[in-house]
C-alpha angles and dihedrals in degrees: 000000000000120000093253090051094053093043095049127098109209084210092070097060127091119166119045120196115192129205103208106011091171106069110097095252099052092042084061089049092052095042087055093043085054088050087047084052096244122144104253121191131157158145144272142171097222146026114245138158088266095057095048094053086060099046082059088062089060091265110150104223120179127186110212124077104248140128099209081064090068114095116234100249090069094053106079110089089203094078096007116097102182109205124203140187119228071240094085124073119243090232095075107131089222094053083051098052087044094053099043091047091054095246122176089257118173137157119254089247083061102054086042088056087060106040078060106048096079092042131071098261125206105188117194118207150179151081100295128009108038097123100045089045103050087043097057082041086056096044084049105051091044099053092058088052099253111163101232139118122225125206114212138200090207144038105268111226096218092045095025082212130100084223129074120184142183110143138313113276095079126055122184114193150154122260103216122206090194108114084355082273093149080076087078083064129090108186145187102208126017134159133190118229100187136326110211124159113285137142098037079159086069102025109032099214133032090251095059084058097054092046090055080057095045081052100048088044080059094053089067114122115259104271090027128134132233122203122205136192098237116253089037108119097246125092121236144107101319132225126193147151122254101333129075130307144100095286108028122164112220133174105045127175131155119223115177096354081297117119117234115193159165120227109205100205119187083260110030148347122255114207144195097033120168131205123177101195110099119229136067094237087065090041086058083048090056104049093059105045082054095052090051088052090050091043081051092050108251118148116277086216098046088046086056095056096038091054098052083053095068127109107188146237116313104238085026100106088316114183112222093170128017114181140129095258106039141017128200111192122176121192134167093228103147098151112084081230093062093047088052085060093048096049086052095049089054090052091046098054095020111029116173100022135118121260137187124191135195111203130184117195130236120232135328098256083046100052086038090048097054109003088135083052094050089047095051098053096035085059096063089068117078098241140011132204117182137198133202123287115284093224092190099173109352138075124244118288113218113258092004106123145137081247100060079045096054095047088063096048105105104213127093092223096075132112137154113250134196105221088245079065103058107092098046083046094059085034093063085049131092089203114142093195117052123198140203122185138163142084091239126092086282076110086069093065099055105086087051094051087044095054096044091044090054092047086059095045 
């Protein structure tokens, strides 16, 4: 923590100007500041549903990097802290201003770090499943009146926020291995939930990366507790499906695409659970946010019930259409492991039916990184359609295209797409199961697939 964090008094401040106030992690922060009664105000390159849902909470949002956009109040260092995601290039013109003008600047991971550090803080890491994790943990937590809030990297289905709040004692949040920023976090509780290799582009190997998560489980409060998927290379209180270790599920069986389970604690077993998300992988999800809530003294029984009440993640395996004849199905999966998931979770509730996928990649590092791992588990669908590169926040890397991908992919139903493309693409399919994947603004297209799809149906 930087000299400036760890002398600054959130209460102080009045006024918060965020630099990309659109991504999913700093909309959560301004929507907490508002509920704090700040004045919240920011910048973003782009409109989206997020920030018009902001914009609906009286936040003034402009879209073109300029200083002259930014209303006065925001301009005195002396009750302005200015917030801003690795997203954004260090070339913005309004990071620059702020810097040179010794503003108060620091990085969302940072804030979050503060907001934190006076409450009793559960941080959920790892490579996959930290926002439907936290989420369920949230859920959780709130339904057993916990007062506590949750920061989410996602828009929860059962809040439709990426914000859940019931008090202050308690904060949920996501530990995230991006930029090593979950080193700014001391928490109480923490789990990791995997620790594949990701953001080459940042560590290098895939050693550096699981250094930087030896060092967070190190970060955790005298008297804390650390919880492990079992097999990760980390001691701590171990969770698992189905095979040894302090928190195993038992029992599953699937009945109507819902879970039903048993949960072995170290004292009792808790039976007859229900969860209604598909997929093992959120299964897995779900079986550790429900051993934090019991560490942390929640009800077993009203855990149980809690848990059968939540909806989900919206991107995360998200049905759009769900009919006999056809299933459209969106999901943020940008990892080849996550597609992997994606793809098993299809086999487990549709076997034997065809299914097309659009994809977007992620990032340049990313596709370079793994592109023989992306074309393995993109191979496994029917068909493929991709579209260009998300750069997000990189420039383009020599060489490194969906083309070069989609050479690798080893299946005849593939082809490049642009996104005007998309619906006479799945028009000219006989695909029962349509998929959408990706972190990118694929998720802006969705409710246009969606509408087109439903008028042919």
């Amino acid at each position: 923590m930087s000299e400036g964090q760890m002398g600054m008094n959130l209460n102080n401040i009045h006024n918060i100007y965020f630099i990309g106030i659109g991504g999913i992690g700093m909309s959560a922060l301004a929507r907490y500041f508002v509920a704090d009664n700040k004045c919240v105000a920011g910048y973003d390159k782009v409109q989206t549903e997020i920030t018009n849902s902001l914009e609906k909470i009286s936040i003034n949002i402009h879209f073109e990097e300029d200083v002259k956009n930014i209303d006065e109040r925001y301009l005195n260092p002396k009750d302005t802290l200015v917030v801003y995601t690795p997203a954004i290039p260090k070339t913005n013109v309004e990071l620059t201003y702020f810097v040179q003008h010794d503003f108060k600047v620091l990085k969302r991971s940072q804030v979050l770090g503060l907001i934190t550090e006076n409450t009793f803080c559960m941080a959920i890491a790892g490579t996959h499943g930290k926002t439907t994790t936290t989420s369920i943990l949230g859920h959780l937590l709130k339904e057993c009146d916990v007062e506590m809030t949750a920061f989410l990297g996602g828009i929860s289905e059962n809040y439709n926020s990426n914000l859940i709040q019931n008090g202050n004692k308690v904060s949920v949040v996501e530990a995230d291995e991006f930029d090593r920023s979950f080193l700014t976090l001391s928490p109480d509780f923490a789990c990791i939930t995997s620790m594949d290799a990701d953001h080459l582009d940042v560590y290098g190997t895939s050693e550096a990366l699981q250094e930087s998560f030896i060092a967070f489980s190190k970060k955790i409060k005298p008297n804390g507790k650390l919880f492990i998927k079992k097999g990760l290379p980390i001691k701590g209180i171990t969770y698992a499906l189905e095979e040894d270790a302090d928190y195993v599920a038992i029992n599953i069986k699937i009945e109507n695409g819902t879970y039903l389970f048993d949960v072995k604690t170290p004292n009792k077993t808790i039976e007859n659970i229900k969860f209604n998300l598909p997929g093992r992988h959120n299964l897995s999800n779900a079986l550790i946010a429900l051993a934090m809530a019991v560490e942390f003294g929640c009800s077993p029984y009203s855990l149980a019930s809690a848990l059968a009440s939540y909806k989900g993640v919206k991107r995360r395996f998200t049905y759009q259409i769900k009919t006999d004849k056809l299933i459209f199905i969106d999901d943020y999966a940008h990892h080849p492991e996550e597609i992997n998931a994606v793809y098993h979770t299809l086999c487990e509730l549709y076997p034997n039916r065809k299914a097309l996928v659009i994809f977007q990649p992620h990032l340049y590092s990313r596709t370079r990184d793994f592109v023989e791992e992306f074309a393995q588990s993109l191979s496994q669908f029917d068909t493929i359609l991709l579209l260009d590169i998300y750069p997000a926040r990189e420039l383009p890397i020599d060489g490194v295209t969906s083309q070069w991908l989609l050479s690798k992919i080893n299946n005849i139903n593939k082809k490049l797409i642009s996104k005007s493309e998309i619906i006479s693409e799945i028009k000219k399919n006989n695909a029962e199961i349509i998929l959408t994947l990706g972190a990118g603004d694929i998720g802006e297209e969705v409710k246009h697939i969606k509408q087109e799809l439903n008028i042919a149906s």
